[in-house]
Every structure is written in structure tokens, then in C-alpha cells.
N, C-alpha and C positions, 0 to 999 in steps of 0.2 A: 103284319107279317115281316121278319125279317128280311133285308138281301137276301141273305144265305138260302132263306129257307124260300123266297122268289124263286133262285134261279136253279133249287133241289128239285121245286116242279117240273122241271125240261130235264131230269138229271138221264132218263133213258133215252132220251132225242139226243142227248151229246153224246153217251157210249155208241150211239149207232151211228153216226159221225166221225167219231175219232174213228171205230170197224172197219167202217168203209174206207176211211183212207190210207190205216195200217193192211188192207187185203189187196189194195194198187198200188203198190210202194213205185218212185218216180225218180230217179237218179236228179244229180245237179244241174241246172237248166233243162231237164226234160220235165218239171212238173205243169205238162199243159192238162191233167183232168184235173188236176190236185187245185190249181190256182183257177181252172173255170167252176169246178166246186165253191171256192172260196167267193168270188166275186158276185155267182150269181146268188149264193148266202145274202152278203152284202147290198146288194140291189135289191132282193127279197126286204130288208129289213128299214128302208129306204134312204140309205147313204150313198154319197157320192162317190164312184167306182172309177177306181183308174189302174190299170194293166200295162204290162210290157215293161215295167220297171227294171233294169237286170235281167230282160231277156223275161222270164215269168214268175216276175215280183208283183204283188198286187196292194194298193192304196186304197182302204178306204177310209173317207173324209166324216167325220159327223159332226155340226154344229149344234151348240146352246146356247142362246142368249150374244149378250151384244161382245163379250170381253174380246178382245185378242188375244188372251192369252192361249197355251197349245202346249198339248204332251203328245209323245208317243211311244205306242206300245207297240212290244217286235215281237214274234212268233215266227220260227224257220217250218217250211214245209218240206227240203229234202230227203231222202232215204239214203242208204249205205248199199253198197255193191258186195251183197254178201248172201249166202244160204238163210231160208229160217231153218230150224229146227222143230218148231212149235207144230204143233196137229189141232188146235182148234178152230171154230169155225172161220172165223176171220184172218186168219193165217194169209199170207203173203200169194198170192196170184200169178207174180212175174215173177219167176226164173230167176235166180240170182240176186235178186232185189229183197230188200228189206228194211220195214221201221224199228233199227234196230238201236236206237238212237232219243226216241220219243217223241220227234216231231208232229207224228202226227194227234199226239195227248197235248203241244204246246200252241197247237192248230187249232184244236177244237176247245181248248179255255180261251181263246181270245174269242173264238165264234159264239163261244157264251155268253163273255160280257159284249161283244159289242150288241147282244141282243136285248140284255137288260137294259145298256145305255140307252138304247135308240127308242126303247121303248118310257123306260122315266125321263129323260133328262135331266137327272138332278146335279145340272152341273153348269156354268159359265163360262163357254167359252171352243176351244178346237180339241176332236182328240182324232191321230191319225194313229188307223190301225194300220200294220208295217206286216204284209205277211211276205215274206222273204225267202228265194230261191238259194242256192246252190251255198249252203253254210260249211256242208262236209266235203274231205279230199283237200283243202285247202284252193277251193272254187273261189273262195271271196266274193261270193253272192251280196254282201255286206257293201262290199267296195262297189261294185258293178250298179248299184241301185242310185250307190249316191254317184259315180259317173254320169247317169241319169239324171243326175240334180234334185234327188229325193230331198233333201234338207232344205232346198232355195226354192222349189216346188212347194216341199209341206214344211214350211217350217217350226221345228221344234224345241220351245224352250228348256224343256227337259226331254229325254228317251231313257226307255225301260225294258229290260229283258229278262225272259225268265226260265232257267230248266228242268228240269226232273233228276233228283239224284238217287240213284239207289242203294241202300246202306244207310239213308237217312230214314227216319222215323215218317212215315207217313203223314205230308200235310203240315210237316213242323216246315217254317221258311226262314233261310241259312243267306246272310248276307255278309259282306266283309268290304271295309271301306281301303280304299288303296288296291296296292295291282294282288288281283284275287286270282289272274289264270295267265299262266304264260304264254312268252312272244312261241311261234314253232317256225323252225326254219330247217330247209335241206341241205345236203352239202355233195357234192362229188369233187372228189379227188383222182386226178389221172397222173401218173406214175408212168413216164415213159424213160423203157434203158434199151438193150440193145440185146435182144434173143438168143438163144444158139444150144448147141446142143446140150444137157445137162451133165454130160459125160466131161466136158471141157469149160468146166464155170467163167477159168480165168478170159475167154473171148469173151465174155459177155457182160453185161450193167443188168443185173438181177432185178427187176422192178418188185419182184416178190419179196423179196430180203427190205426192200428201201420200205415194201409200203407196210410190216412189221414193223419197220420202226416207226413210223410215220404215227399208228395207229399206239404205239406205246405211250411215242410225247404229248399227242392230244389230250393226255389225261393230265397233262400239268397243268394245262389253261384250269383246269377245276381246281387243282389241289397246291398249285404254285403263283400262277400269274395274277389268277383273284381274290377279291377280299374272301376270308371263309368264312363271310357276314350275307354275304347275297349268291343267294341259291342259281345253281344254275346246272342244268344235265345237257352233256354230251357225249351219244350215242353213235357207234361204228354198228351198223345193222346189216352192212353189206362188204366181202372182197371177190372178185373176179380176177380171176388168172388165167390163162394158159387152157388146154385143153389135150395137152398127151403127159405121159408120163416123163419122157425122155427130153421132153423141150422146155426150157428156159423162155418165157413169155416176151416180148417185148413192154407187153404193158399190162398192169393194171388199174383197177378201177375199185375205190373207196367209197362207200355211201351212208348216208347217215344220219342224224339229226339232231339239232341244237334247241335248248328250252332257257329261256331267262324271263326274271321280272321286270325287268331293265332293260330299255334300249343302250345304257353306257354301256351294260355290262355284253351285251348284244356286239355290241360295234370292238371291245377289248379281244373277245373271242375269235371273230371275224378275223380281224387283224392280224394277231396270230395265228392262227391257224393258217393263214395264207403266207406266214414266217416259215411257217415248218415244213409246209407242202413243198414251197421253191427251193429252200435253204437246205435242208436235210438231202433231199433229192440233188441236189447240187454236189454237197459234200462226197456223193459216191457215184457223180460222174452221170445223173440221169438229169431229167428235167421232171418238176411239178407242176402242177395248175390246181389253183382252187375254182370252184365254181358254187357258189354261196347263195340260194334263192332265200330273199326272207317272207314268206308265206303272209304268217300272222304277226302282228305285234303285241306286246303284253296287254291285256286285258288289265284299265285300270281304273276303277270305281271312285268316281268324284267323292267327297267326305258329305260333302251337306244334301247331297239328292238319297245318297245310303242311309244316312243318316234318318233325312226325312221318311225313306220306304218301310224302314222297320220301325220307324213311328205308327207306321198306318195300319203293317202289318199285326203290331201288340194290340194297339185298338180297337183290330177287328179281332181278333183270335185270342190274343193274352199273351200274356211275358212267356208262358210257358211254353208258345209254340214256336215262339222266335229264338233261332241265334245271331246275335250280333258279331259274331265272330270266328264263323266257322273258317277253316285252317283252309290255305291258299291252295289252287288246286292246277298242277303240273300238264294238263291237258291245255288246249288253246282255243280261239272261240273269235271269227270274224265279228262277230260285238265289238271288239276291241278297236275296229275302223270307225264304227258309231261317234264312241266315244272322246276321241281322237277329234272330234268335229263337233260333239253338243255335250252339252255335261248329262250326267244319267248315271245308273247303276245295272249291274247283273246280277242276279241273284239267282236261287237256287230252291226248289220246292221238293220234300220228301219224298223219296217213291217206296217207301216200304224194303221189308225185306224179301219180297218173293210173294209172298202168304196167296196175293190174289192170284197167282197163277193158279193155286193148288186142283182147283175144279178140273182143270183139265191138262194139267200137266203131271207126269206121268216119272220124277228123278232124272230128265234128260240132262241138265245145267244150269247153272247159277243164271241170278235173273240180274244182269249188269250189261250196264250202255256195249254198245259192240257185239255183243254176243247174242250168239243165234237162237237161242232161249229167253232173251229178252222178251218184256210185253211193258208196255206202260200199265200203271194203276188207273182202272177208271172213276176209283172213288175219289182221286185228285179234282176231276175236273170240275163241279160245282163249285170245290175249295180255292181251285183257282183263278176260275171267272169271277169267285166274288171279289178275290184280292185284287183285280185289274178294276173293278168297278172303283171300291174302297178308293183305291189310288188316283184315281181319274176324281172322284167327288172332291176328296181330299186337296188334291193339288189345283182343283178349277172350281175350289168353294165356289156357291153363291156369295156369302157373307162374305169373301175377301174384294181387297178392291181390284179392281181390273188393271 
């Protein structure tokens, strides 16, 4: 019997798994049923269980044979702070809450393979399964784990991540070597002048007028100050002003957000933009302040761990379900702290076009990450416990030396 078609036998025990944890969706750092799910999985299947990692991150340990060697494998457990939409049975339970995201389809493939692992061993050596709180909202559940000393605890010669995309071809798996997801960072800008009535302009330092322009020249950093060779979006998503018709504000307030592949080009942006916020506002008599948080930084895929996964991947599946080059993607992704720390890759597993919803959805919307119509595919999940398996054999041969 093949893997595949091994771990196709539990393929309804995983859909009812992945159900259940998409019908108790769990915000960031509140996944305590989610992660005592996961753990007593774990225990059940008789690996070394460790908890509290980031608050409600969960490790577990499984050994084979004598090697030292060690990979690990990440799956996030968090939800999104959002409505469902959806009417089927397994629909969302908490108010406001929802797996709108896939996590809990990237949950329950790893709960797959570590059940074939633990049950073959065909492997030499350490694999820690990484299951990971608070990924969304820019929580940095990533970061918070290894503050916990998760890499000097488990240490990992390689780490591996994987998620669900939809618009991909069901099950095809999309990898790209170098920065594959951008840094995301905030920004506010305060604009203070000096208020008054709107009847009598000239009394006053119009913060409204200053933070129009403020909001004009930030588009130069894209189209002037950087290379037009490295991508970079810079979004004004927010202004607050004032609050009568006849009054001139004292202040406002600019909000917004910055995407790069690049930390240079990160740090150019930065830079200026704290030129314009002071400088401009100066020019007409107010004051500026930047205030710059950098959330995530660019997500950026080692060449020879990439390289190696989509080896593993064509050998278990075929050339024709791999891309080795799917196109870089403007969204961001605490993995990118991993990385930053052990070499590894992220990649990317098809979720179809919608089709699986069809049974019980009804034309309410599009089936994409974020949105409340989302579901994960759960003909993913056999396909994708096998690929974590594949990877774990592959990278902790027996045959290879230790």
C-alpha cells in the first residue's frame, strides 16, 4: 500500500478533525481548546508533548533511531476576528470568530502525518511538529515561541511551512525560492497645527491641508526614491480630522501600511517617510511625527531547503503538480521570524476553486482567505499529510549518513 493511499484510510477521521476545529474558531493566544486538542492528539499517538510555548503553542517531539539529525514542521492554529457567512454543519460556533484563513486544514494535515510518522518510523532521526499560536493580526505567535527558546529547546536543522491557496489548482504545491511574501508594517502620522474657526483660515496651521500633502508625496518613495526594480506597496488606509463643519482641526492623524521584499528597501521607505512627515509639516508652520511599527519582516526562502522540497514534492506527485516558481505574494506571514533563525522554506498547497463548497453553499461569495465564505478543501488533507511525511523520510533517510 502506498503512503498516500495509508493515510487515505483515516481520510474521514481528518475531515472530522479539521470540522471540529473550524466550528470553535479561537482568536490569537486564546487557542486553549484548539492546542489541548492538538496535544492530547499528540500524547494519544505516543510523542513527547510540550505546551505553553507563546502562550498556546504546542511541541511535539518524535524520535527514530540513533541520528541527530532534526527537521521541523510548522502548522498555525489561530482564527480571524470576523463573521462566517457559511450555513453548513460545521460553521463557526463563536460569534465573530472564524477559520477564515485555513488554519485549521493546516492543523489537521500535520495531525495526519504525525500519525503515520509515529506509527512507521521510516525515518532517522528528530522531527518536531511546531503547532503555533497567534500567526494572524500581526500577533507574532512565530516570534513569541522562539522567545520561549523553541529552536534551542527543539533544535532544527531545517523548518518547513505550508498553506492553503485558493485560485490554485487543487493539491498542485507552489514553492518559490528567495523572499516569496512580504515584510507588513504600520505607520501613523500625526499632523499637529493650530485650529480655529474655518471662517478665519489665515489664524490658523491647517493640519488638514498639510496632511493632503503629506499623503501626495508618500507616493514618491514608490515612483521616485526607489529602484523601479524592487517592488514595494505603500498604502494611506486611514485620515481623521476634525469633527464640525466650521472648525479647523488642530490635528490629524494618517494611517497606513508599508509591504517590501527587502529590509533595505524597508529601512529607504522608513527613512523618508519620517523626511516628509517632519519636513513638509514644518514647511507650513506645524509639526510632524512618524511612528513606524514593523510587524513582519519579508518572508525569505533559503535556495537549497526550496529547492530540496520541491524535489520531494515531484517525487511524490509528478512535475505536473509542482510549481517551482509560483509568483511572489504581497500578503506577509510570521514564518518569516523562522526563517530569519534556521534555514527552511514556505510554500504553498492548492485549495481549488470553490467547487467543494458547492454541496452546501448556496452563491453567497467567493471562496478566498479572509472572507466569510471561505472553507478549506478537505480533499487537501490526505495530500498533505503525505507530503509532510515524504519530507520528514526524505530529509532523515535512513540510507543517509547521520
Amino acid at each position: 500500500m502506498s503512503l498516500l493511499a495509508d493515510i487515505e484510510r483515516n481520510h474521514e477521521e481528518l475531515i472530522a478533525i479539521r470540522r471540529d476545529i473550524h466550528a470553535y474558531p479561537e482568536l490569537a493566544f486564546e487557542e486553549q481548546r484548539t492546542s489541548a486538542l492538538v496535544a492530547k492528539r499528540l500524547a494519544e499517538l505516543g510523542l513527547e508533548v510540550h505546551t505553553g510555548l507563546g502562550k498556546t503553542g504546542v511541541v511535539g517531539v518524535l524520535r527514530s533511531g540513533a541520528s541527530k539529525r532534526s527537521i521541523g514542521l510548522r502548522a498555525d492554529m489561530d482564527a480571524l476576528p470576523m463573521p462566517e457567512n457559511n450555513r453548513f454543519a460545521h460553521c463557526s460556533k463563536n460569534p465573530g470568530k472564524m477559520h477564515g484563513c485555513g488554519h485549521d486544514g493546516h492543523t489537521t494535515m500535520l495531525l495526519g502525518a504525525v500519525k503515520y510518522l509515529a506509527e512507521h518510523k521510516n525515518f532517522d532521526g528528530v522531527v518536531n511538529f511546531i503547532f503555533q499560536p497567534a500567526e494572524e493580526g500581526g500577533n507574532a505567535g512565530a516570534r513569541a515561541m522562539m522567545a520561549d527558546g523553541l529552536f534551542e529547546r527543539f533544535p532544527c536543522d531545517a523548518v518547513y511551512g505550508m498553506h492553503n491557496m485558493p485560485g490554485m489548482a487543487a493539491g498542485v504545491l507552489g514553492f518559490r525560492s528567495g523572499p516569496a511574501m512580504a515584510s507588513s508594517s504600520r505607520f501613523d502620522i500625526v499632523v499637529k497645527g493650530v485650529g480655529g474657526h474655518a471662517a478665519q483660515p489665515h489664524k490658523s496651521v491647517d493640519p488638514i491641508l498639510i496632511a493632503t500633502e503629506i499623503v501626495q508625496a508618500l507616493q514618491s518613495l514608490i515612483t521616485r526614491n526607489k529602484d523601479p526594480i524592487d517592488t514595494a506597496v505603500l498604502s494611506v488606509t486611514q485620515i481623521h480630522a476634525g469633527d464640525a463643519y466650521n472648525v479647523i482641526p488642530a490635528q490629524a492623524v494618517i494611517r497606513g501600511t508599508v509591504r517590501t521584499y527587502s529590509i533595505e528597501v524597508l529601512d529607504l521607505i522608513e527613512n523618508n517617510m519620517r523626511r516628509i512627515a517632519t519636513k513638509l509639516s514644518e514647511a507650513y508652520g506645524a509639526t510632524g511625527e512618524l511612528d513606524f511599527v514593523r510587524c513582519y519582516p519579508p518572508l525569505i526562502n533559503w535556495p537549497k531547503e526550496t529547492g530540496f522540497a520541491a524535489d520531494v514534492a515531484e517525487n511524490a506527485f509528478g512535475a505536473a503538480q509542482v510549481d517551482r516558481a509560483i509568483p511572489p505574494f504581497t500578503a506577509s506571514e510570521d514564518f518569516s521570524f523562522f526563517l530569519e533563525k534556521v534555514p527552511g522554506t514556505y510554500f504553498f498547497i492548492g485549495n481549488g476553486d470553490g467547487d467543494h463548497r458547492l454541496d452546501a453553499f448556496h452563491g453567497m461569495g467567493p471562496c478566498q482567505l479572509h472572507n466569510s465564505n471561505y472553507d478549506f478543501n478537505d480533499a487537501l488533507l490526505p495530500i498533505g499529510a503525505t507530503y509532510w511525511c515524504k519530507l520528514v523520510e526524505a530529509a532523515l533517510s535512513k540510507a543517509a549518513q547521520p
